[in-house]
C-alpha positions as CSV (number, residue, x, y, z in Angstrom):
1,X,0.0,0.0,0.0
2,X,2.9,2.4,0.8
3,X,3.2,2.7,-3.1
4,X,-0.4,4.1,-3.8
5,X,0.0,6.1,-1.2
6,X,3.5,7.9,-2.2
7,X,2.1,8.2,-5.5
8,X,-1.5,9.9,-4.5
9,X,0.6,11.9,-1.8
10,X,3.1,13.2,-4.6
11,X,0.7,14.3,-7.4
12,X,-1.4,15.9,-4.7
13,X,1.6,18.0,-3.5
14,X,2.7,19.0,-6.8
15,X,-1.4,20.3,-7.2
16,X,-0.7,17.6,-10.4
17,X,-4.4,16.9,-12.5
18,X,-4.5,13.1,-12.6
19,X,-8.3,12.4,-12.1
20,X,-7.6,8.7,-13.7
21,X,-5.2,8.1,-11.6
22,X,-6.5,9.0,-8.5
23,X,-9.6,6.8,-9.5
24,X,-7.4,4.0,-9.9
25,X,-5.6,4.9,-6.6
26,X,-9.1,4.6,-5.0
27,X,-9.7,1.7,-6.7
28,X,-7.1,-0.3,-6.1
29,X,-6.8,1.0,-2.2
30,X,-10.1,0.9,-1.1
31,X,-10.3,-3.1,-0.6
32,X,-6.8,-3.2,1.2
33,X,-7.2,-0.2,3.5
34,X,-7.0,-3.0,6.2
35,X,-3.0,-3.2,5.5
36,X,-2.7,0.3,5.8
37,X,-1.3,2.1,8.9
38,X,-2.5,4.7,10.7
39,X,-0.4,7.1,9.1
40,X,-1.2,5.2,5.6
41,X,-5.2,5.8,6.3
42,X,-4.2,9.6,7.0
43,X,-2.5,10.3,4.3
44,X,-4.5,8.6,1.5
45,X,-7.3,11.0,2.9
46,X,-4.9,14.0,3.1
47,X,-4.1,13.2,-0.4
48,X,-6.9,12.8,-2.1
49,X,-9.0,15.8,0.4
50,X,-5.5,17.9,-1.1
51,X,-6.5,17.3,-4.5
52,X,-9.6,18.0,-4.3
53,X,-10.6,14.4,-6.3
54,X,-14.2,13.3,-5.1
55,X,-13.3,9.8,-3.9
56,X,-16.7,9.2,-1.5
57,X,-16.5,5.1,-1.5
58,X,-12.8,5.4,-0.3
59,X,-13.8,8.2,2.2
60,X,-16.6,5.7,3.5
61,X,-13.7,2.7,3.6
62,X,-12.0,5.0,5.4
63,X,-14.0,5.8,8.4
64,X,-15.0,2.2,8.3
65,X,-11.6,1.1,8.7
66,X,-10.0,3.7,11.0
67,X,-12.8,4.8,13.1
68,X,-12.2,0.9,15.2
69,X,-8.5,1.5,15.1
70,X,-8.3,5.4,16.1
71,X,-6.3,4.4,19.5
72,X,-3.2,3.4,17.2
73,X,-3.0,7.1,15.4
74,X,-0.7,9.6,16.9
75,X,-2.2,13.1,17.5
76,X,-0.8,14.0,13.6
77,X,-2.5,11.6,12.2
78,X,-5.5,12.2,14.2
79,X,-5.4,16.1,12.8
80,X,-4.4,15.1,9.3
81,X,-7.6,12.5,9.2
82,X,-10.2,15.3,10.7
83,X,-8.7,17.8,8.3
84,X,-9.1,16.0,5.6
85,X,-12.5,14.2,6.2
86,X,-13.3,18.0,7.1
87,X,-11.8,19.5,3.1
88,X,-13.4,16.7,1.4
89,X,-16.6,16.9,2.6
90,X,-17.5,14.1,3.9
91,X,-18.4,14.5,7.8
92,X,-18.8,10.5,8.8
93,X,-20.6,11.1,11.9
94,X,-19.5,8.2,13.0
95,X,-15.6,8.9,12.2
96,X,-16.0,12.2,14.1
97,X,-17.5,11.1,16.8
98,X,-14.9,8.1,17.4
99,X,-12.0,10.9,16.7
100,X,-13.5,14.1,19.4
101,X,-13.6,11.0,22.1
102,X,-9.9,10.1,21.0
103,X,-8.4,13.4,21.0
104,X,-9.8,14.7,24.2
105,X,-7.3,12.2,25.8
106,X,-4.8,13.0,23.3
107,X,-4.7,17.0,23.6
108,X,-2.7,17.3,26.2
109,X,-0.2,15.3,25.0
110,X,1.2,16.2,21.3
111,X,-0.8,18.3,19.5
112,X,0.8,21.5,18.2
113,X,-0.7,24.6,18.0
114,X,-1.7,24.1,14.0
115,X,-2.9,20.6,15.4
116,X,-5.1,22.4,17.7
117,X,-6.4,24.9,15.1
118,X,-6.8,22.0,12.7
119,X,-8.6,19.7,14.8
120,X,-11.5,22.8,15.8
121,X,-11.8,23.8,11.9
122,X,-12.4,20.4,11.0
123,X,-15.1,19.6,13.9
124,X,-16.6,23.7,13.1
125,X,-16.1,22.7,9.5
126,X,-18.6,19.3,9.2
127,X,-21.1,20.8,12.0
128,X,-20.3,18.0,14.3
129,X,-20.9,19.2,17.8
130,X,-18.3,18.1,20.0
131,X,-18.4,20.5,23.2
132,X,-15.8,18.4,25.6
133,X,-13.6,18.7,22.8
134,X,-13.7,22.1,21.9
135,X,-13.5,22.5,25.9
136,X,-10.3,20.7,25.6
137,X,-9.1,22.8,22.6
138,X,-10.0,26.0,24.8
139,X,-8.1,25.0,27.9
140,X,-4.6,23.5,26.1
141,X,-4.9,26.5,23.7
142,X,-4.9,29.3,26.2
143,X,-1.8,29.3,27.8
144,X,-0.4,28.4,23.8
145,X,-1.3,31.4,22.2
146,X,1.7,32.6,21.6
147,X,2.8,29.3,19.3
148,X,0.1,30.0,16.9
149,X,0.6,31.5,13.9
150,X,-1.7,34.5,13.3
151,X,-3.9,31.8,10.6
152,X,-4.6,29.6,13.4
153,X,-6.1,31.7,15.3
């Protein structure tokens, strides 16, 4: 899988057109998203949310598949999935739900400053309420202020 992904995470980068190739990508990824890692699942979404390629089968695969396994991502990975679910679309109550409970533990721990901003704008974003969360967000963000960058805030 580390292939597809490289490839989908490169062309997105580069802001690279390749609609039949990122259909492909999905294609060919979406029935083996249960090999991927955490950071795997993140990026794949982060790619294709980047490109702005509609991809809502693979979007569904992937809440399916990492919503279960959420306690293995790290809190970049956890930011990276929200923010991407969030760009794309595609709010997967589910998903969210399973990732606000998982980062409230996590916030204190990791997150940066962007992570922070990331994680709120994402939630904000797909109109998924999430008030212990953002209650979470408020209190580690406070006394962080001055590690934001004035777009974060």
């Amino acid at each position: 899988p580390q292939g597809l992904v490289i490839t989908a995470w490169a062309f997105a980068r580069r802001g690279q057109p390749a609609s039949a190739l990122f259909d492909a990508i999905a294609a060919e990824a979406t029935p083996r998203l249960g090999e991927y890692k955490p950071q795997e699942l993140a990026n794949t979404a982060w790619a294709f949310a980047s490109s702005g390629h509609a991809a809502p089968a693979l979007f569904d695969a992937l809440s399916n598949e990492a919503t279960p396994r959420l306690a293995e991502f790290k809190p970049q990975e956890l930011c990276n999935l929200a923010w991407a679910f969030a760009t794309a679309d595609h709010p997967s109550p589910i998903l969210f739900d399973a990732m606000a409970a998982r980062a409230t533990i996590l916030i204190g721990e990791l997150f940066t400053a962007q992570g922070l901003a990331n994680t709120a704008w994402a939630f904000a974003a797909v109109g998924r309420p999430a008030p212990a969360l953002f209650d979470r967000i408020a209190a580690e963000a406070t006394p962080r202020m001055d590690e934001f960058k004035p777009q974060e805030l």
